[in-house]
VOPAGU-2260 file (C-alpha; in pm, 1 decimal, decimal comma):
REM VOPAGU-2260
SITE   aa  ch    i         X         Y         Z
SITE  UNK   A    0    2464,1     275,0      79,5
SITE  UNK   A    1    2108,2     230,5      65,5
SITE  UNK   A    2    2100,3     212,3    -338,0
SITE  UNK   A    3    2317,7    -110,6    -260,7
SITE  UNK   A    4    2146,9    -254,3       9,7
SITE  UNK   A    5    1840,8    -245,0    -238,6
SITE  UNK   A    6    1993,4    -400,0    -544,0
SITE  UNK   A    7    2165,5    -649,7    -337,7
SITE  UNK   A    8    1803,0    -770,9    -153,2
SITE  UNK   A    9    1691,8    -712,4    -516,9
SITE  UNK   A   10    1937,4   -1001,7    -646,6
SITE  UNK   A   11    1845,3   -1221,8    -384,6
SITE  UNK   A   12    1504,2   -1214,8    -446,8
SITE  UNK   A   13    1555,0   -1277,5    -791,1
SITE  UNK   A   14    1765,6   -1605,7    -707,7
SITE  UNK   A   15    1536,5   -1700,6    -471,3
SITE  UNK   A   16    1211,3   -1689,3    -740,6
SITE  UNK   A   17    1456,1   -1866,7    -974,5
SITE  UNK   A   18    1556,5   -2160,2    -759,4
SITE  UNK   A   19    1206,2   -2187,3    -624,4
SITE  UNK   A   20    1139,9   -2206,5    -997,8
SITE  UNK   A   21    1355,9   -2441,0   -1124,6
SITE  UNK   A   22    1322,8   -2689,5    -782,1
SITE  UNK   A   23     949,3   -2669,9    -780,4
SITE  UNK   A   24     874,5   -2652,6   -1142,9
SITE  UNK   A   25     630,0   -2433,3   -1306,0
SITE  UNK   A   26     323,2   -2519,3   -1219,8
SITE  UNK   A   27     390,4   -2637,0    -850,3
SITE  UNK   A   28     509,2   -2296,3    -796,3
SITE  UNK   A   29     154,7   -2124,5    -881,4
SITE  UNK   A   30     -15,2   -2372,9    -662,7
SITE  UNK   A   31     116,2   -2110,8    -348,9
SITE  UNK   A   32     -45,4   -1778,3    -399,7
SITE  UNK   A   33     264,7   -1670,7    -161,8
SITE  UNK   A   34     483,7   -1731,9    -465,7
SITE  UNK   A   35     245,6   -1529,4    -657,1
SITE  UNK   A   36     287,7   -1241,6    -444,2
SITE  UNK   A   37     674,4   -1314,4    -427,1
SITE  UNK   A   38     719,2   -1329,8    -818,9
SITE  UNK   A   39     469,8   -1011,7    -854,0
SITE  UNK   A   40     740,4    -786,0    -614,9
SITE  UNK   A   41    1004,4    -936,2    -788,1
SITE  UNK   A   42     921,6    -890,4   -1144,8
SITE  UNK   A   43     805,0    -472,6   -1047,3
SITE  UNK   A   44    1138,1    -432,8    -909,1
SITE  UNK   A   45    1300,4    -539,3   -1177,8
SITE  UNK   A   46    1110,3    -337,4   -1401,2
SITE  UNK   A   47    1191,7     -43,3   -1156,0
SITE  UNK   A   48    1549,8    -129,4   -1195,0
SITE  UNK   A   49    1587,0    -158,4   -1574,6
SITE  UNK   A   50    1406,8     142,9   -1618,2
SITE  UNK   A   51    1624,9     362,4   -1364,6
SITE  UNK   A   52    1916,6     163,9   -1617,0
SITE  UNK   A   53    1801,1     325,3   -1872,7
SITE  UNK   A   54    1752,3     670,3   -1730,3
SITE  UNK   A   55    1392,2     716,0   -1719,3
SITE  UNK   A   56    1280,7     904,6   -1493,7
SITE  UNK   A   57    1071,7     729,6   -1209,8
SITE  UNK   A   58     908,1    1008,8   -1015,5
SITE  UNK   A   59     707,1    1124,2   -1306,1
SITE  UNK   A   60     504,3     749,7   -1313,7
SITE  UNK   A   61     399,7     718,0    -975,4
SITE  UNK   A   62     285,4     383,3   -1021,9
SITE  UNK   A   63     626,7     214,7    -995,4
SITE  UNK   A   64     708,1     426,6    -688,8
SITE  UNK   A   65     377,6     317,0    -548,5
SITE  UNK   A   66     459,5     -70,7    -614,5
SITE  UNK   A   67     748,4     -17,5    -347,3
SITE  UNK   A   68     510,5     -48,9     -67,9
SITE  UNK   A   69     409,6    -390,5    -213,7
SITE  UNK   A   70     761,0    -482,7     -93,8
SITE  UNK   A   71     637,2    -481,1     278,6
SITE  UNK   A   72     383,2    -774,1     225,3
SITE  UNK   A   73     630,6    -989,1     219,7
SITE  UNK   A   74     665,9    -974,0     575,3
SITE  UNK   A   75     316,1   -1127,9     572,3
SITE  UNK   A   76     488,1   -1443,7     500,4
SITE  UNK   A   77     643,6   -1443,7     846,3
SITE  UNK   A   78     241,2   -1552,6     967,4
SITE  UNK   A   79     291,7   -1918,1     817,8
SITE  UNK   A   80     563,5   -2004,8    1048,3
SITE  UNK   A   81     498,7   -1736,1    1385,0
SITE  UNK   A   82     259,0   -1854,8    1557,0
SITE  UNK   A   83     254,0   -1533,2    1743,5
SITE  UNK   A   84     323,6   -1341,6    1455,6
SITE  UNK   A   85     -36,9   -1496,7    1300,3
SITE  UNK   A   86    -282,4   -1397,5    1631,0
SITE  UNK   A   87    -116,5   -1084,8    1642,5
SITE  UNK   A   88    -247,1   -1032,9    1259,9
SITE  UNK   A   89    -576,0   -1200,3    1366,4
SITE  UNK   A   90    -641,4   -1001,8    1634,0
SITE  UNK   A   91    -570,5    -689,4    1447,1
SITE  UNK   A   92    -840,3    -828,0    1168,1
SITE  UNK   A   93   -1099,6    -848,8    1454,5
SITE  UNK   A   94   -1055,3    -507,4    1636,6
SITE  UNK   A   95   -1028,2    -336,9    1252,2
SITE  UNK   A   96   -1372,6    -535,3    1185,0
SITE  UNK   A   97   -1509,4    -475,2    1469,5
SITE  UNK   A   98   -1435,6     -82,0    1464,9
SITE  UNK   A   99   -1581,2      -8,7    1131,7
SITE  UNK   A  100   -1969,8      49,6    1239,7
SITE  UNK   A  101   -1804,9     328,0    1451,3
SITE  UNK   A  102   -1600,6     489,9    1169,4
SITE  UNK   A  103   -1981,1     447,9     971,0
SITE  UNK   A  104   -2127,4     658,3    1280,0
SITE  UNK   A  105   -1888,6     889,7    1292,2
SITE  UNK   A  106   -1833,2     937,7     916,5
SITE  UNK   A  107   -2258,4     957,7     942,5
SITE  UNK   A  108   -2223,5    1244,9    1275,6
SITE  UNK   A  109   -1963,8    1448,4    1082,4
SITE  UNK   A  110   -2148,5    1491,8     748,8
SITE  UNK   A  111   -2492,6    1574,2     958,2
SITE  UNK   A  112   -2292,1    1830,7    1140,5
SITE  UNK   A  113   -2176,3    1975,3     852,0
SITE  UNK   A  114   -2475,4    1992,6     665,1
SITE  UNK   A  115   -2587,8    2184,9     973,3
SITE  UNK   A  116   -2313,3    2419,0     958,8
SITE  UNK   A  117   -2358,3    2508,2     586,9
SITE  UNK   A  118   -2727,8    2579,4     662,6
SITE  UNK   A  119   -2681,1    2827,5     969,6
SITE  UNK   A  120   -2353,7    3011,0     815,3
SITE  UNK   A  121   -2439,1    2946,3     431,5
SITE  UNK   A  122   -2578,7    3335,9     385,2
SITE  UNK   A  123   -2362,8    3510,8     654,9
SITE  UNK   A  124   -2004,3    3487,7     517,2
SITE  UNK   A  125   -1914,7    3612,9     196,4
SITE  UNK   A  126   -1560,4    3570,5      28,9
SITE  UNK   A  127   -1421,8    3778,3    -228,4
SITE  UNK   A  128   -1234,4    3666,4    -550,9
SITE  UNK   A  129    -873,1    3606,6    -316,2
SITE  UNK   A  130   -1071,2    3431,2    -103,5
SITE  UNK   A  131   -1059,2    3667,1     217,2
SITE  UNK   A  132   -1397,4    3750,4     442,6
SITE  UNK   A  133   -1592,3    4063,2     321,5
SITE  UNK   A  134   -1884,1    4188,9     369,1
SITE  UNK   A  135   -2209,2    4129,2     186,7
């Protein structure tokens, strides 16, 4: 059921980049980097669904099955017109911004902390070759 779903949002995308095409023309079109992003998800699926066509196996190239999650950003285009859909994103921009000298300082505390743990215990535990606790 969910094979469907996704080859019938699939087709609809598609039409959608190909009326956008052919009522905007060409070069209007690239003028929105939205479109960009639109014709980008687009064109991966569909290379993601001729090569499951053709049997290929897709779990072997992880970079198609990684492209999937580009899918979500459209949802980003929900921002132009939601007003409270765009401060919500803003606001998430500004605590992310503001939180990163604190993921510095912590990153900063851990590795200190663990350079002061391989200096106490760096002579004091010895493994053998399975990796369990012996002694020296």
């Amino acid at each position: 059921m969910i094979e469907i779903f996704e080859y019938i949002v699939q087709v609809i995308f598609f039409l959608e980049l190909v009326v956008k095409l052919l009522g905007l023309g060409f070069r209007e079109y690239l003028r929105d980097t939205h479109n960009w992003l639109d014709a980008f998800v687009v064109v991966t699926s569909l290379v993601e669904f001729i090569m499951q066509y053709t049997g290929q196996d897709l779990s072997v190239n992880g970079a198609f099955t990684a492209l999937r999650g580009i899918r979500l950003l459209r949802v980003l285009k929900l921002a132009r017109s939601w007003t409270t859909f765009r401060n919500l994103l803003r606001w998430l921009y500004q605590t992310l911004s503001a939180s990163i000298m604190f993921l510095v300082l912590f990153c900063l505390f851990m590795f200190v902390f663990m350079l002061i743990g391989m200096e106490f215990y760096s002579h004091e535990i010895f493994f053998n070759s399975d990796g369990k606790p012996t002694d020296a």
